[in-house]
C-alpha positions in Angstrom: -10.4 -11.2 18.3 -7.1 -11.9 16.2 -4.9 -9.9 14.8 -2.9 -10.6 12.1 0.0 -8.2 10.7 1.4 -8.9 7.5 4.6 -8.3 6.7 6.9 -8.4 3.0 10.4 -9.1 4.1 13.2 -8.6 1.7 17.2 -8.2 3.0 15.5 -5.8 5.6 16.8 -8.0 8.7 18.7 -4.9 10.2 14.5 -3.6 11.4 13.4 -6.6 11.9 13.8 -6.9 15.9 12.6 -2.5 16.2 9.4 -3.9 14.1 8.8 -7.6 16.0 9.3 -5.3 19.2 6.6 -2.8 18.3 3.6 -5.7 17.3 4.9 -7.6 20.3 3.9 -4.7 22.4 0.8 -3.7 21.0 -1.6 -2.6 23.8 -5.1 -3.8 24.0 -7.1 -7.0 24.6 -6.7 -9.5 21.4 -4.4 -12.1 20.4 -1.4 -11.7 17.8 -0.2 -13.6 14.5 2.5 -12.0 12.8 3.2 -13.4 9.4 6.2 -12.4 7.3 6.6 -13.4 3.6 9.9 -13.2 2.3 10.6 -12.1 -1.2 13.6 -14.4 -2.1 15.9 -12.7 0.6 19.7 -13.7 0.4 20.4 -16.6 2.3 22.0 -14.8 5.5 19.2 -12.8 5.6 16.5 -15.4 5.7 18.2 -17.4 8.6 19.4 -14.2 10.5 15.3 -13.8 10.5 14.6 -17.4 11.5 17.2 -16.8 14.3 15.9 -13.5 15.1 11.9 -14.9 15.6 13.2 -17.4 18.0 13.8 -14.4 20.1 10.0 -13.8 20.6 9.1 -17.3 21.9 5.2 -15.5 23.1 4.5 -14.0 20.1 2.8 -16.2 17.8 5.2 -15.8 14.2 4.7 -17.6 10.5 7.3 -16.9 8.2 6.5 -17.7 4.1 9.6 -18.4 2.5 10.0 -18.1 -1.1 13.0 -18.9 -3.2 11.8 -15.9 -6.2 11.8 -12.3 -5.8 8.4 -11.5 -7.2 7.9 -7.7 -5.7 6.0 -6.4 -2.5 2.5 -7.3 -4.3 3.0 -11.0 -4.9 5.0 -11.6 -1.4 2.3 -9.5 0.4 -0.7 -11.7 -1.3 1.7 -14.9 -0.3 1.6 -13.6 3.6 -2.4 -12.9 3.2 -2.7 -16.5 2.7 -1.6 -17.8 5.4 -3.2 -15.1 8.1 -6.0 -16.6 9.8 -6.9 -13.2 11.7 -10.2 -11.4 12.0 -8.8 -8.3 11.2 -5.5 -7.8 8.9 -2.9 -5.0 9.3 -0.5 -4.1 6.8 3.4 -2.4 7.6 6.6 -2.3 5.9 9.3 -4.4 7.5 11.7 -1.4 8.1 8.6 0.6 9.9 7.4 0.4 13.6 3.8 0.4 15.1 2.8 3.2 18.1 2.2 1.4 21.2 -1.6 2.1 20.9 -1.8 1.5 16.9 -3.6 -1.8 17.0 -6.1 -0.8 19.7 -6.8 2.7 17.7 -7.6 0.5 14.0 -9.7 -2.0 16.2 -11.6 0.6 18.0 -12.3 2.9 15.1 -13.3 -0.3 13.4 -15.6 -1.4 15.6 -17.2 2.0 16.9 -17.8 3.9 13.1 -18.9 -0.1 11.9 -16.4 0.6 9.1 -14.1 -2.0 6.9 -10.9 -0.8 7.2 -9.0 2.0 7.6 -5.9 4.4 6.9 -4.0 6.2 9.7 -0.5 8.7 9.3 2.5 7.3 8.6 5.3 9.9 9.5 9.3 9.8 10.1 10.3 8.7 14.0 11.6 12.1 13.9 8.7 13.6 12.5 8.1 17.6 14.0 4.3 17.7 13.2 2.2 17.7 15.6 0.1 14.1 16.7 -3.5 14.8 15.9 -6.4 12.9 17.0 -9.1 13.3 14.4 -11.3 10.8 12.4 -13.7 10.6 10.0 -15.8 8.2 8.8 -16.1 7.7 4.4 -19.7 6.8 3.6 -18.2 6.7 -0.3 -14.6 4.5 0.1 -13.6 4.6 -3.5 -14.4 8.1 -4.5 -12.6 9.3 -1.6 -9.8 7.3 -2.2 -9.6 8.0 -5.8 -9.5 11.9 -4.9 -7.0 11.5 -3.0 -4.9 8.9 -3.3 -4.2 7.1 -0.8 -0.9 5.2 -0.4 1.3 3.5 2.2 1.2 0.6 4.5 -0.3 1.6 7.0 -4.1 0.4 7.6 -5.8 -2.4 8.8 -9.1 -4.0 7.4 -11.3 -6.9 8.4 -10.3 -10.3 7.1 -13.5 -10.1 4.9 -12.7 -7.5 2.9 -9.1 -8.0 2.5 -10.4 -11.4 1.2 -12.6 -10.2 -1.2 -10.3 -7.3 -2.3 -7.7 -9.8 -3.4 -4.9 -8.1 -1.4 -2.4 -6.4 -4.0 -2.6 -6.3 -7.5 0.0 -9.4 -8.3 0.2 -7.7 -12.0 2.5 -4.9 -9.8 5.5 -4.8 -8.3 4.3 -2.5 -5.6 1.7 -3.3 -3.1 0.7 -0.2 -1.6 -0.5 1.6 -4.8 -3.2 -0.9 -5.3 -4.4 -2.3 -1.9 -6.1 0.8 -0.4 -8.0 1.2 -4.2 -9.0 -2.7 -4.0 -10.1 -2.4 -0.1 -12.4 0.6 -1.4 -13.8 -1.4 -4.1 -14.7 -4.1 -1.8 -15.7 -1.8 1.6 -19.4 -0.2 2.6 -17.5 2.3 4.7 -13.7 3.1 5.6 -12.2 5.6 8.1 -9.3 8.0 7.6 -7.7 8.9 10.2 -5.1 11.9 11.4 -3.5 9.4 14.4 -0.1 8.7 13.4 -0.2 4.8 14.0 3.3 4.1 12.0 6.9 5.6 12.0 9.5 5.3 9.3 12.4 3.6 11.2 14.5 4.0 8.3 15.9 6.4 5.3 13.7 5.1 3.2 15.5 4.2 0.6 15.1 1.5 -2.4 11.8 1.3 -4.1 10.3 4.1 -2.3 13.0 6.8 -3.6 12.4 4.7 -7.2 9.9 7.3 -8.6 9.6 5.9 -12.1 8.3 2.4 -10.2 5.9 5.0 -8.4 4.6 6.6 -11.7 4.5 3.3 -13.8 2.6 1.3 -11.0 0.6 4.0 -10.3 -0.5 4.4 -14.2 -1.1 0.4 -14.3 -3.0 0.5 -11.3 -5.5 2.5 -12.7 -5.4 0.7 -15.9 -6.0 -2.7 -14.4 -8.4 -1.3 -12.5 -10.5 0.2 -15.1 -10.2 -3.2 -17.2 -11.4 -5.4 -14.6 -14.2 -3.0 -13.6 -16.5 -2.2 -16.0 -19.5 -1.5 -14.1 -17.6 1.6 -12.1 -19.5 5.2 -12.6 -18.3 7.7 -14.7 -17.4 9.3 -11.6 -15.0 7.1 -10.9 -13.6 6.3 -14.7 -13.1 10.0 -15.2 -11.5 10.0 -11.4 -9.5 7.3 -12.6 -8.4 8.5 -15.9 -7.5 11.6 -14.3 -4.6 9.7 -11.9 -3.4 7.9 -14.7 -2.5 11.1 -16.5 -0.9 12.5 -13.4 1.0 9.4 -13.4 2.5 10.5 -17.2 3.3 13.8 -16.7 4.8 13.7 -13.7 7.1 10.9 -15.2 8.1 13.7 -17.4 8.4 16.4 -14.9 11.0 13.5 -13.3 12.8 13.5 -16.0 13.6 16.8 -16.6 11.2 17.6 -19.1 9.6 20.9 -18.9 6.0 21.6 -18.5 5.9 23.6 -21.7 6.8 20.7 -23.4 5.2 18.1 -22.2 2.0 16.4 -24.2 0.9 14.5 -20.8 1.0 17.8 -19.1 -1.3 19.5 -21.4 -3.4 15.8 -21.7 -3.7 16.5 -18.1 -4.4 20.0 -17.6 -7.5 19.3 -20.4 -9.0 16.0 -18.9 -8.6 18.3 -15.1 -10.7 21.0 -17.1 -12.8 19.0 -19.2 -13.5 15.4 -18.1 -12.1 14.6 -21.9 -8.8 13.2 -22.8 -7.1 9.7 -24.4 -9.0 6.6 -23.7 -7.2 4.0 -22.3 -5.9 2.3 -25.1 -4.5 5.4 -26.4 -3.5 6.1 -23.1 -1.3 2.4 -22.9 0.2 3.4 -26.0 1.3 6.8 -24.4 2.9 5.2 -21.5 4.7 2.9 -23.6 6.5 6.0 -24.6 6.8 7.8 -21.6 8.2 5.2 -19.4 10.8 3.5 -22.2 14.2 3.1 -20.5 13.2 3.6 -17.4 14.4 1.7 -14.2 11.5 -0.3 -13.6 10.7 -4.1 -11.9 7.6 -5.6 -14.1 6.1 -9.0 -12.7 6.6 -11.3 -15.3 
């Protein structure tokens, strides 16, 4: 079996050798392919990296260059492309894999017959305790509607990946869309308590940017719903429901109280009813809601 992990690089070269370290000692019987897209790095950056991989000479490395900065989505899509492993695993450049992380996503694989799944991703100097409990989803995109699941930090067989499309390349961030795509796509996923991924950073950037958050959250559920028109009303009304968490949270952000608030109250109804905006309406609202915001749109 191969492995391949995919990586979006961008200016991150200060994690890269923590993260090559980690795949590079993976425990467990396969063979490795780590592929790393860049996202239009500076120039120093880009051959700091190309110095840095000839460092690993065993490890089997691609790197994707790419002269534009197109956002994690597009640049993760780019490094899907070229992986040629069975089963794909997806991690943030400035985020390390547990020793055993590879070994647990293949085993849980293999043993609940599911198509991918999502572990815990927690700070290296996380105080929680490590727990060790799985389960298997019979319903992938119900589940991960409900409860919205986020992060890099999964793997899923090459099939599915495939026929998920990776990242929605219509948003900046990737990790909003992928684990609602792989549900789409998947018979059966696993969610697991293992903590398979620590933050090797402070996290900052993008992932402190919570108007990107909000607004690629709210268009991930629009796309979603516009490309899918044969999903339940389960899964609409799930849907619609995130996308108006996405609009009154933006508000919250902002300092806007509750009180005042229309997507609050849009939100408390649709919770209580199942009713609210449709999504036309609902575009229109956003249009509002995010105006002047710091935000990164693909173009």
């Amino acid at each position: 079996m191969k492995i391949s992990y995919v990586v979006t690089f961008y200016n991150k070269l200060e994690f890269m050798r923590a993260l090559i370290g980690s795949i590079e000692a993976q425990i467990g019987d396969f063979d490795q392919e780590l592929v790393l897209a860049d996202d239009g790095s500076l120039e120093g950056e880009w051959q700091g990296l190309k110095a840095l991989v000839a460092e690993f000479p065993d490890l089997s490395i691609q790197l994707v260059d790419s002269e534009l900065n197109t956002g994690p989505a597009q640049c993760f899509n780019r490094g899907l492309t070229a992986a040629s492993g069975d089963v794909i695993v997806g991690i943030d450049a400035d985020d390390v894999l547990a020793p055993y992380a590879t070994k647990h996503y293949i085993d849980q694989l293999q043993q609940l017959g599911a198509d991918f799944i999502y572990a815990r991703r927690r700070h290296k100097t996380h105080k929680k305790a490590n727990l060790t409990g799985t389960e298997l989803i019979e319903e992938p995109l119900t589940y991960v509607i409900k409860n919205q699941v986020v992060h890099m930090c999964f793997a899923a067989t090459s099939t599915v990946m495939k026929e998920a499309g990776g990242a929605d390349p219509r948003l900046f961030i990737q990790d909003q869309s992928i684990p609602l795509r792989l549900a789409y796509a998947a018979k059966k996923m696993v969610r697991s308590e293992v903590t398979t991924v620590f933050i090797n950073s402070d996290e900052a950037g993008l992932s402190k940017n919570r108007a990107q958050q909000h607004y690629d959250r709210f268009w991930m559920v629009m796309n979603f719903l516009d490309d899918h028109a044969d999903l339940s009303l389960k899964h609409k009304l799930g849907l619609m429901d995130v996308g108006r968490s996405a609009l009154w949270k933006m508000d919250r952000d902002r300092g806007k109280s509750l009180l005042s608030s229309k997507n609050f109250w849009f939100y408390i109804f649709g919770r209580l009813t199942g009713f609210g905006p449709n999504t036309e309406k609902m575009k229109q609202m956003a249009e509002i809601c995010f105006k002047g915001a710091d935000i990164r749109k693909v173009v």
